[in-house]
C-alpha positions in Angstrom: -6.6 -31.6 -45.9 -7.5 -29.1 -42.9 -4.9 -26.7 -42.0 -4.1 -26.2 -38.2 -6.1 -23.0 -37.0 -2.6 -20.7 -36.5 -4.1 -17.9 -33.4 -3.5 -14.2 -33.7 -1.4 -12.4 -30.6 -3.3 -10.9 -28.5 -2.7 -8.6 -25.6 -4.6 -7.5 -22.6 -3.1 -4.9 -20.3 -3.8 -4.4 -17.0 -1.2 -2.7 -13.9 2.1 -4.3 -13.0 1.8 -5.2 -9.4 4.7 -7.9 -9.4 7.7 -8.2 -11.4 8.8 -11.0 -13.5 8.3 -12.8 -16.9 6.1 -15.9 -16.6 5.8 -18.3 -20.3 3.4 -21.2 -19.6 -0.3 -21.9 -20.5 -2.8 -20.3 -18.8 -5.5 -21.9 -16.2 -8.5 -19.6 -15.7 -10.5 -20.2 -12.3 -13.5 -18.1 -11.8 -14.2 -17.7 -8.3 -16.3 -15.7 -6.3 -17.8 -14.7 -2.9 -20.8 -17.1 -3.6 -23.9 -16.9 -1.1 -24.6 -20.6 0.7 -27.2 -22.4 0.7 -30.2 -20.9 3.4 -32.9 -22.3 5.3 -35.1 -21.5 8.4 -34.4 -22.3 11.4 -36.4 -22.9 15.1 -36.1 -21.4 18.2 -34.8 -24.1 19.7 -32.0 -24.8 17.0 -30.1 -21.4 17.3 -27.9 -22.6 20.0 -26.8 -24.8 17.8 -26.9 -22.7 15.0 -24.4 -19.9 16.9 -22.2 -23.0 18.1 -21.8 -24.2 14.4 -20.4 -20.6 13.5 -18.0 -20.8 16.2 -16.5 -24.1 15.5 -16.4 -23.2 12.1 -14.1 -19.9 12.9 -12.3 -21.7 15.6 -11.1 -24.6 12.4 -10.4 -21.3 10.4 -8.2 -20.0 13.1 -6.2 -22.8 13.2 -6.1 -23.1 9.9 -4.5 -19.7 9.1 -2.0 -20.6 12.6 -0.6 -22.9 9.9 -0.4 -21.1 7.2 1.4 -18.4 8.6 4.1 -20.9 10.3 4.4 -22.3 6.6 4.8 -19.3 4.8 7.4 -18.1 7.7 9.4 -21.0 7.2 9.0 -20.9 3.4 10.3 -17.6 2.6 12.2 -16.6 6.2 11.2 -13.2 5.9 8.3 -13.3 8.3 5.7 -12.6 5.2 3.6 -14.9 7.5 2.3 -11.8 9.6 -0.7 -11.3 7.0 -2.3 -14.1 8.1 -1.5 -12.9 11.8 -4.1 -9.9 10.8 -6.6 -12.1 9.1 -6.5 -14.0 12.4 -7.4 -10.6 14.3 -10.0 -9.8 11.3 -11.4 -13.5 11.9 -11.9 -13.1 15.7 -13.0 -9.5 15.7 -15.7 -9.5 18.7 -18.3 -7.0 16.8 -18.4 -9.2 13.9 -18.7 -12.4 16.3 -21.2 -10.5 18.2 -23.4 -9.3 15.0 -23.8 -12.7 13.5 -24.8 -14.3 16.3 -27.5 -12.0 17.2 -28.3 -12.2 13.1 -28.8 -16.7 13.6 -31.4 -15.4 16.9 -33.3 -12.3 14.9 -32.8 -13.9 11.6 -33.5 -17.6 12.5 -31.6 -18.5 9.3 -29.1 -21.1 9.1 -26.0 -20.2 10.4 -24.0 -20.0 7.2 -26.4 -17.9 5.3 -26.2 -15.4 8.9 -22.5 -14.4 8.6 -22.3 -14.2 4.6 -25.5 -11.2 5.3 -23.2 -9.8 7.8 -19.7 -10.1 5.9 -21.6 -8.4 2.7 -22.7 -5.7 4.4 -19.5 -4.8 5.5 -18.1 -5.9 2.3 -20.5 -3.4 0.3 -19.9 -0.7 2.4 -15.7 -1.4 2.2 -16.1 -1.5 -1.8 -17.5 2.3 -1.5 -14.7 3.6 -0.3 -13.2 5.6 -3.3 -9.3 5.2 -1.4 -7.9 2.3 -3.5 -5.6 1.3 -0.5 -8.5 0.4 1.3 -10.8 -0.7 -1.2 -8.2 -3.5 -1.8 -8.4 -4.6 2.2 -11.9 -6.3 0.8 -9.8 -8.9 -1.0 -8.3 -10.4 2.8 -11.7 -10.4 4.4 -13.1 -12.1 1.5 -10.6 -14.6 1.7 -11.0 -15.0 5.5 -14.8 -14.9 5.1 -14.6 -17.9 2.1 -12.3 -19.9 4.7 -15.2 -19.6 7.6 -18.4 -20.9 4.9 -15.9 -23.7 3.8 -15.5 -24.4 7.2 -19.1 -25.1 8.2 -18.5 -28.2 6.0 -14.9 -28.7 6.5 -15.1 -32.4 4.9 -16.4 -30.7 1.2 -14.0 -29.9 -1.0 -14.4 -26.8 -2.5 -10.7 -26.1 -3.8 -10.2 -25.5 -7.5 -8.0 -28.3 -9.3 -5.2 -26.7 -11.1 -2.7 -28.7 -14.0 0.2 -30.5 -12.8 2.3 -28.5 -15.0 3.5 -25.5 -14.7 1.4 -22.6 -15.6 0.0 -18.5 -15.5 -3.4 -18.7 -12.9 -5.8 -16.3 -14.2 -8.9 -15.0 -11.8 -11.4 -12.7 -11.3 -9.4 -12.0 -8.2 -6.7 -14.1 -6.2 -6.8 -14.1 -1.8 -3.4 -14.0 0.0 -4.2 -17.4 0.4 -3.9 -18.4 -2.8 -0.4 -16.7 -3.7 1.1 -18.2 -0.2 0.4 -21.7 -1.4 1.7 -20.9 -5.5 5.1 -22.4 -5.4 4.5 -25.7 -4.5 1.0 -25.4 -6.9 3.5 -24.7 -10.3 2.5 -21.1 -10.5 4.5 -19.5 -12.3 2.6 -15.9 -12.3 -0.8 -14.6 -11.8 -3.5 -11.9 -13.4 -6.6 -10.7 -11.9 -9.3 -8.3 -13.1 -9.2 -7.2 -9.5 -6.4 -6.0 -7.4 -3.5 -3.5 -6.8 -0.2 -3.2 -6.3 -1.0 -2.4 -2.5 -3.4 -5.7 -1.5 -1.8 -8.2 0.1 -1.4 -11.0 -2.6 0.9 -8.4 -4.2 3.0 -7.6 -1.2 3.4 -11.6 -1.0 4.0 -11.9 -4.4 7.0 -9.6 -4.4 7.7 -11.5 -1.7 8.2 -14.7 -3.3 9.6 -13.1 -6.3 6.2 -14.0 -8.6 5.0 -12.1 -11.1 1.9 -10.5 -11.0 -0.7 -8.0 -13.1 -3.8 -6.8 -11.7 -6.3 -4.5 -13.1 -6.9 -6.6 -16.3 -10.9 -6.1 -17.8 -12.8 -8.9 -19.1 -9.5 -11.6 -18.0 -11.4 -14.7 -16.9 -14.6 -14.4 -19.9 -11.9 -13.7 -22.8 -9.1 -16.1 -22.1 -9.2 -19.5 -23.2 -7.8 -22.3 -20.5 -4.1 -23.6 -21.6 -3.7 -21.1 -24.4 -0.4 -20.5 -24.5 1.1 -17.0 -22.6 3.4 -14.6 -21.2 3.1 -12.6 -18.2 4.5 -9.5 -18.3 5.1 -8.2 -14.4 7.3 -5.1 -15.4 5.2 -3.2 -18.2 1.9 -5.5 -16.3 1.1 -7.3 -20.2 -0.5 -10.2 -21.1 0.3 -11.7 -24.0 -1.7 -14.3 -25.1 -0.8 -16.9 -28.2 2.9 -15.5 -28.9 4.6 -15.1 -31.8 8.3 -17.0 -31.8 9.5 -13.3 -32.4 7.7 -12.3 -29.5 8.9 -15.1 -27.2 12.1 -14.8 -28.4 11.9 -10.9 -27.3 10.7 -12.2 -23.5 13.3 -14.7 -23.2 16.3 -12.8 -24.1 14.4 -9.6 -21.6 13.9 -12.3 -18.6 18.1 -12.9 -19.4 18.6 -9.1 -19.1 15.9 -7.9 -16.2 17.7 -11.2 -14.0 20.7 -9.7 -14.1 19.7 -6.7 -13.3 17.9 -7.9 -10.5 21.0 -9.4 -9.4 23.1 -6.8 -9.3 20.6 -4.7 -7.5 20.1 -7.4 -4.5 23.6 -7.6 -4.4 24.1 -3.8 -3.1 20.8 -3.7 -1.0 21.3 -2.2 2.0 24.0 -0.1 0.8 24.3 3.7 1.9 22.4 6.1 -0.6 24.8 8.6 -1.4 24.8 10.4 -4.9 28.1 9.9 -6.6 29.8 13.1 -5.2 29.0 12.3 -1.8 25.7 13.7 -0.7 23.7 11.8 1.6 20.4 10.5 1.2 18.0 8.2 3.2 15.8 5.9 1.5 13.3 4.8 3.3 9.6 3.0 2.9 5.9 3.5 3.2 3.9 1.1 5.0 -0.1 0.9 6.0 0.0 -2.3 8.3 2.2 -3.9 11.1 2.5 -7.0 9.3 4.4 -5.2 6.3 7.4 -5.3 8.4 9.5 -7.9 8.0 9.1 -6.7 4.1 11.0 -3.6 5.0 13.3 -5.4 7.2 14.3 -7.2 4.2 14.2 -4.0 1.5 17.2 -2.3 3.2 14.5 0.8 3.9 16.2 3.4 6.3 13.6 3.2 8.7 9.6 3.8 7.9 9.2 8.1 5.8 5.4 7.0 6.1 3.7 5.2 8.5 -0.5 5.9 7.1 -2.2 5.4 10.5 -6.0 5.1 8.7 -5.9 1.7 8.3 -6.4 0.8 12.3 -9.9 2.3 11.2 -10.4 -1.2 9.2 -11.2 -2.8 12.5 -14.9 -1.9 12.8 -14.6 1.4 11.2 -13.5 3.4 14.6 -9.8 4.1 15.9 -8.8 1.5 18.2 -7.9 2.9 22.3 -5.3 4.6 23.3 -3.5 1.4 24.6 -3.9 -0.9 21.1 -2.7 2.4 19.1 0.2 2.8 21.3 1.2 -1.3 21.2 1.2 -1.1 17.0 3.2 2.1 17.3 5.6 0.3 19.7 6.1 -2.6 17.8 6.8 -1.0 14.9 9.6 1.4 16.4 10.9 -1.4 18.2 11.6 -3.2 15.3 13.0 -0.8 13.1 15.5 0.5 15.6 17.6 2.7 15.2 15.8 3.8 11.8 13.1 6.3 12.2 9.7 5.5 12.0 7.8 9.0 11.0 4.0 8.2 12.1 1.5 10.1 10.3 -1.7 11.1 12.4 -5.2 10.1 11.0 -5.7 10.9 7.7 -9.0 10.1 7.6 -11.7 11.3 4.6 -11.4 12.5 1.7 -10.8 9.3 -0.8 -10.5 7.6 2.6 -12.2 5.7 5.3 -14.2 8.4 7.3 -13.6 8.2 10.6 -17.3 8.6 11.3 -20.3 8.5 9.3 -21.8 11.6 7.9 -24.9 12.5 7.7 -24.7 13.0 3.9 -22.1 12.7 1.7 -19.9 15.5 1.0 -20.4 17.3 -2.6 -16.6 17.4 -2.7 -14.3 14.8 0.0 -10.9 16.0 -1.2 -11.6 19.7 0.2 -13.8 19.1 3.0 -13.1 17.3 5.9 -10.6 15.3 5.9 -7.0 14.7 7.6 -5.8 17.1 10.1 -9.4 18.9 9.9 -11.0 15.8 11.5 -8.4 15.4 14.3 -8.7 18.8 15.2 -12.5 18.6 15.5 -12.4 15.4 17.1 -9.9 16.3 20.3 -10.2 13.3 22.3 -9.8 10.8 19.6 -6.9 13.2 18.5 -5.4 13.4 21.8 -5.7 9.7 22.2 -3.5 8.9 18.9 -1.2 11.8 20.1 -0.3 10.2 23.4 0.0 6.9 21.9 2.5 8.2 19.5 4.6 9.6 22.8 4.1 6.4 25.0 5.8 4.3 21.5 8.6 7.1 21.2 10.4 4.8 24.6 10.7 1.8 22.7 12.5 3.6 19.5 12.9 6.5 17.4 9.7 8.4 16.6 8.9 11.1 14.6 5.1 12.5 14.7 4.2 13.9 11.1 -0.1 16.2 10.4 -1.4 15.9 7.4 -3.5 17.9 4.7 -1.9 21.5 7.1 -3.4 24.4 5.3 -1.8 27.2 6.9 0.2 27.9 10.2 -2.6 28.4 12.7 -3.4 24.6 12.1 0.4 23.8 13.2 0.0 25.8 16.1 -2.7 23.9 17.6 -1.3 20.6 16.8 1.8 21.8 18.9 -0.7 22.8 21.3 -1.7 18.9 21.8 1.3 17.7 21.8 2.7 19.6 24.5 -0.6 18.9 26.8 0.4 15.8 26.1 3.4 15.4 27.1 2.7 16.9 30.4 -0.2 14.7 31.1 2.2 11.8 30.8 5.1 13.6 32.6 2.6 13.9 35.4 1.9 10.2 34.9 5.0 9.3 35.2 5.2 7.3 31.9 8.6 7.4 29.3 8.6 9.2 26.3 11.3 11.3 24.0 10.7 14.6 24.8 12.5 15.7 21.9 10.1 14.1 19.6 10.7 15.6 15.9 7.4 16.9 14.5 6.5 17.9 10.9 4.1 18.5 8.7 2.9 16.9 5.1 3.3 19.8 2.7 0.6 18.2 0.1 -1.4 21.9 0.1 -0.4 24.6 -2.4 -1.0 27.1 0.5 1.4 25.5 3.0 3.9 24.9 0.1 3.3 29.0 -0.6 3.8 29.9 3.4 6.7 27.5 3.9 9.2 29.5 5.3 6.5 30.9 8.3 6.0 27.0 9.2 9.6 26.1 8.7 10.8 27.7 12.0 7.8 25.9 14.0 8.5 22.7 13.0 11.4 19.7 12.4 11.1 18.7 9.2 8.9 18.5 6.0 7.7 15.8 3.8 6.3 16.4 0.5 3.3 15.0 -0.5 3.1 14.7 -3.9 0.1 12.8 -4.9 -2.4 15.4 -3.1 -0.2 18.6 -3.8 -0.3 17.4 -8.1 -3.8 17.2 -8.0 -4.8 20.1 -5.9 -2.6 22.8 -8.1 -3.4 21.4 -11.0 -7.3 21.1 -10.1 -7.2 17.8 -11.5 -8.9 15.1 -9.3 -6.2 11.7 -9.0 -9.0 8.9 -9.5 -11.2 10.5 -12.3 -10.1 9.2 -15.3 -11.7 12.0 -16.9 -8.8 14.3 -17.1 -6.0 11.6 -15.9 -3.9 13.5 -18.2 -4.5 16.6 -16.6 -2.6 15.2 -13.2 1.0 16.1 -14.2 3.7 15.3 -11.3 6.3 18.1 -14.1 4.0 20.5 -14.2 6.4 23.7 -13.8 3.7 25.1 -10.8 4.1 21.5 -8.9 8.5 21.6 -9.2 8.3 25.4 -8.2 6.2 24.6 -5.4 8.6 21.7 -4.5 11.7 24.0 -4.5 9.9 26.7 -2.6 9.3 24.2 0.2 13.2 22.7 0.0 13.8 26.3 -0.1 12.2 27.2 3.0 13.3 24.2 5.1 17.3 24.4 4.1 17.0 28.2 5.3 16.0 26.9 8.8 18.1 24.2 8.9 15.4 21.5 8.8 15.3 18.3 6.0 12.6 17.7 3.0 11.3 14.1 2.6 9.0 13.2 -0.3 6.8 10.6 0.5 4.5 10.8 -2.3 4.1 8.2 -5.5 7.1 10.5 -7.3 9.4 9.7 -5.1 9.4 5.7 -5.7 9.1 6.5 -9.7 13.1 6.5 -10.7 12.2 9.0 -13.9 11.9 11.6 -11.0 14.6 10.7 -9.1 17.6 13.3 -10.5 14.9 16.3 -10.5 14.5 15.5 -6.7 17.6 15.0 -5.8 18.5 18.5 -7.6 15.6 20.5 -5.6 17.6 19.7 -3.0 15.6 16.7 -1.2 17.2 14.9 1.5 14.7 11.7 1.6 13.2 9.7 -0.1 10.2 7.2 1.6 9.2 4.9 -1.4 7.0 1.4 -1.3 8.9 -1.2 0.6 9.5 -3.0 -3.4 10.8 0.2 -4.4 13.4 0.5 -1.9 16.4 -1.3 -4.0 15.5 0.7 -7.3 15.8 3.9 -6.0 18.8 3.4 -3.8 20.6 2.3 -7.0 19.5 5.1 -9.2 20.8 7.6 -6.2 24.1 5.9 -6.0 24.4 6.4 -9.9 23.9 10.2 -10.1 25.9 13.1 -8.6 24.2 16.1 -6.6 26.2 18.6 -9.3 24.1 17.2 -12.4 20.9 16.8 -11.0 21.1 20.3 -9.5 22.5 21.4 -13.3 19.1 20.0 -14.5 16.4 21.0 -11.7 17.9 24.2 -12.1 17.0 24.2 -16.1 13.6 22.7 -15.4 12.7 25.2 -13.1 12.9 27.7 -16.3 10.7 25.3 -18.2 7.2 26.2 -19.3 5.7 22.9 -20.0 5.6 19.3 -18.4 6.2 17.6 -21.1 9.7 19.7 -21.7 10.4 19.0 -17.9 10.1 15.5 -18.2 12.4 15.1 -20.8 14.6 16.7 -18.9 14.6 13.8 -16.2 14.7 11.1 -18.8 17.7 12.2 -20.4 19.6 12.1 -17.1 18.2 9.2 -15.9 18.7 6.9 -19.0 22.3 8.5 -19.2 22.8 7.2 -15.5 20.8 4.2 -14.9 18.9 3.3 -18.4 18.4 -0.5 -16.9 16.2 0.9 -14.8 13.6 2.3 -17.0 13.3 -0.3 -19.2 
């Protein structure tokens, strides 16, 4: 008599970008951005040809019209917006422009003319070593697959998924996809693709799905409707479970969903430490469309508002006039928070703002960020004036990056006030007392804090570049990952150095940097005396609840102790031990 085949547990792991507990089979889908079918063309048929294309993006258009209205009435938080910027990615007139001259020089079918365009782009997008904008490929593949479907908008080229409920597994999941999930019995997603910054997981937070990203080899090693949990908190898949091990998940889902509870119930609560010192919470955002996710966070305003990803719409910063209508809406919004806008950053692991003429032995120290406005004054001048014109419609505050020294802050002064007397002489609005500050992400500005303090309104700390560059340990080489230590004893004495410096002339500290949404760093900056906090919109909620459970005395107690500390691994203890004492919930 044959004996049932009993499976071993398995487990892939991969990034958390969602969280949640999904248990349901799994349905794999492999899907890619497949090349059509492609055929010549005559002379006389690429009128035709270029007429095809723009019915076929005029169906798309509507298409994603609806979408946007359905996913706005769906989850009431205005998540619908993405599709509002695939629209504008859809109708973009260079793209328009390029493939129809590609149907006339090409005389190809249509079809086969705009994939050649949208994978050229697409290549050069994937090159980009910034993972915030690599993941912008995902949405104009989606939009792209949308447009080829619609040449033949009677075929059916959607995947059939199980009536039941169940975990959708891809090589990659579109925006798309995850707007249309509820009513499809998803109950989570993985993707060997993906981060916790594309836009499928901002609308997966959204919709409260869970979601891992990042996992290798996802859709070739798992078998359809083998049984599964998703893991959107430690980002686990767990494939065949043990009853032990499913007993585990239930009993956590239990436990994380009360938790969850509690901490919706008190969003939008004031973020003071337990003995009464004040503290703003607020969010980072790349894109206009991530706002009604911050409406709905609680965030105190906007710490970081990353102004390099206008350059996703053909690779060059848009006009003075579009620059200044994003920064408008956004402060418009938002009021009365404060929405710190933070010039072109453009370089280093980011989109250059022009191409070079050969690549740079080393991006993170050449040019890059403040360096490339500087250089570039018109364009600079263009975003500054922007800025100003938006400061009417709300409260503004203008933040350089990657300042190396004081001489840099002088100049950017220097624009600003030109600036505002071009437009003063123009007679348009703007705040004249527009707060201006600087990113303190160099170990050289962090060293000379106290000769910028006085010239400026504020600091924010960016930690993710300030780590790596005193720890000469690149952020993206795996290679010595472990290397890149945000308790390095250097890193929180440069920290306190800059509090240091700004307290003495009366001007605040933000943190804006991936530390400050991490709650196992939470007491230590709140003890080096940081006044704000600017975390991803998700994040918000977590962090304002592990403020509220901590007093200013003990964390100070403790930063003090860790800035006697030799090693990082000492110093984190250190913040564990408080923050498990206070909030232990939390870092499960």
């Amino acid at each position: 008599m044959a004996h049932p085949v009993v499976e071993q547990e398995t487990v892939y792991r991969g990034i958390p970008a969602s969280p949640g507990i999904a248990i349901a089979p799994v349905h794999v889908v492999a899907r890619g951005f497949s090349a059509p079918d492609v055929y010549e063309i005559g002379e006389a048929e690429v009128p035709g040809e270029q007429e095809r294309f723009l019915r076929a993006v005029q169906r798309t258009k509507r298409q994603l019209v609806e979408l946007q209205q359905r996913l706005d009435n769906l989850s009431g938080g205005g998540e619908g917006g993405i599709f509002e910027a695939h629209a504008m990615m859809l109708e973009d007139k260079s793209v328009i422009e390029r493939v129809t001259k590609a149907i006339a020089s090409r005389l190809q079918n249509a079809e086969f003319a705009y994939y050649a365009v949208m994978q050229t782009f697409l290549e050069a997008m994937r090159r980009v070593p910034d993972p915030f904008l690599r993941e912008r490929t995902a949405d104009i593949e989606d939009v792209a697959q949308r447009v080829l479907h619609n040449f033949q908008p009677d075929s059916d080229a959607s995947h059939p998924a199980p009536d039941g409920r169940h975990i959708l597994i891809a090589y990659d999941v579109p925006p798309s996809e995850v707007a249309t999930m509820a009513r499809r019995h998803v109950a989570g997603f993985a993707s060997e693709q993906g981060s916790v910054n594309s836009h499928a997981a901002i609308l997966a937070r959204a919709f409260g799905t869970p979601a891992v990203v990042g996992i290798e080899g996802a859709v070739i090693g798992v078998r359809a409707l083998t049984p599964a949990i998703l893991d959107g908190y430690s980002g686990t898949l767990i494939l065949h479970p043990t009853p032990a091990t499913l007993e585990r998940y239930r009993r956590l889902d239990e436990q994380k969903a009360s938790v969850r509870s509690r901490i919706e119930s008190e969003r939008g609560k004031a973020t003071d430490t337990l003995d009464g010192r004040a503290l703003t919470v607020s969010a980072n955002i790349e894109l206009v469309e991530e706002l009604a996710i911050v409406r709905h966070s609680g965030a105190k305003g906007v710490g970081l508002y990353r102004t390099e990803f206008l350059l996703l719409n053909g690779g060059e910063m848009p006009g003075e006039d579009q620059q200044a209508a994003a920064y408008s809406k956004v402060a418009a919004e938002l009021a009365p928070h404060t929405v710190t806008i933070r010039t072109l950053d453009a370089g280093g692991d980011k989109l250059p703002v022009e191409p070079l003429t050969e690549p740079e032995p080393n991006p993170f120290l050449g040019w890059r960020g403040v360096r490339v406005s500087l250089a570039r004054p018109a364009m600079f001048r263009e975003q500054v004036r922007a800025v100003l014109r938006a400061s009417a419609h709300g409260k503004i505050a203008l933040m350089f990056p990657m300042i190396s020294g004081l001489s840099e802050v002088l100049l950017c002064k220097d624009v600003v006030s030109r600036c505002m007397e071009e437009l003063d002489r123009e007679g348009v609005r703007f705040d004249e007392s527009l707060p201006v500050g600087v990113m303190i992400e160099v170990p050289a500005t962090a060293l000379c804090a106290d000769l910028i303090a006085p010239e400026v309104d504020f600091f924010s700390i960016g930690t993710n570049d300030l780590i790596q560059y005193t720890v000469a340990a690149d952020r993206v080489n795996p290679h010595v990952a472990d290397l890149y230590r945000p308790t390095h004893p250097a890193v929180v004495r440069l920290m306190k150095r800059t509090v240091d410096a700004a307290a003495a002339n009366g001007i605040p500290t933000a943190v804006c940097g991936e530390m400050a949404g991490d709650v196992r760093f939470t007491p230590l900056l709140i003890g080096l005396g940081v006044e704000e906090l600017s975390v991803g919109p998700q994040q918000v909620s977590e962090v304002g609840q592990a403020v509220r459970s901590l007093s200013y005395a003990e964390c100070a107690a403790m930063s003090d102790e860790a800035l006697k500390l030799g090693r990082s691994a000492a110093v984190l203890e250190l913040c564990l031990s408080l923050a498990g004492k206070r909030y232990p919930d939390l870092l499960e």
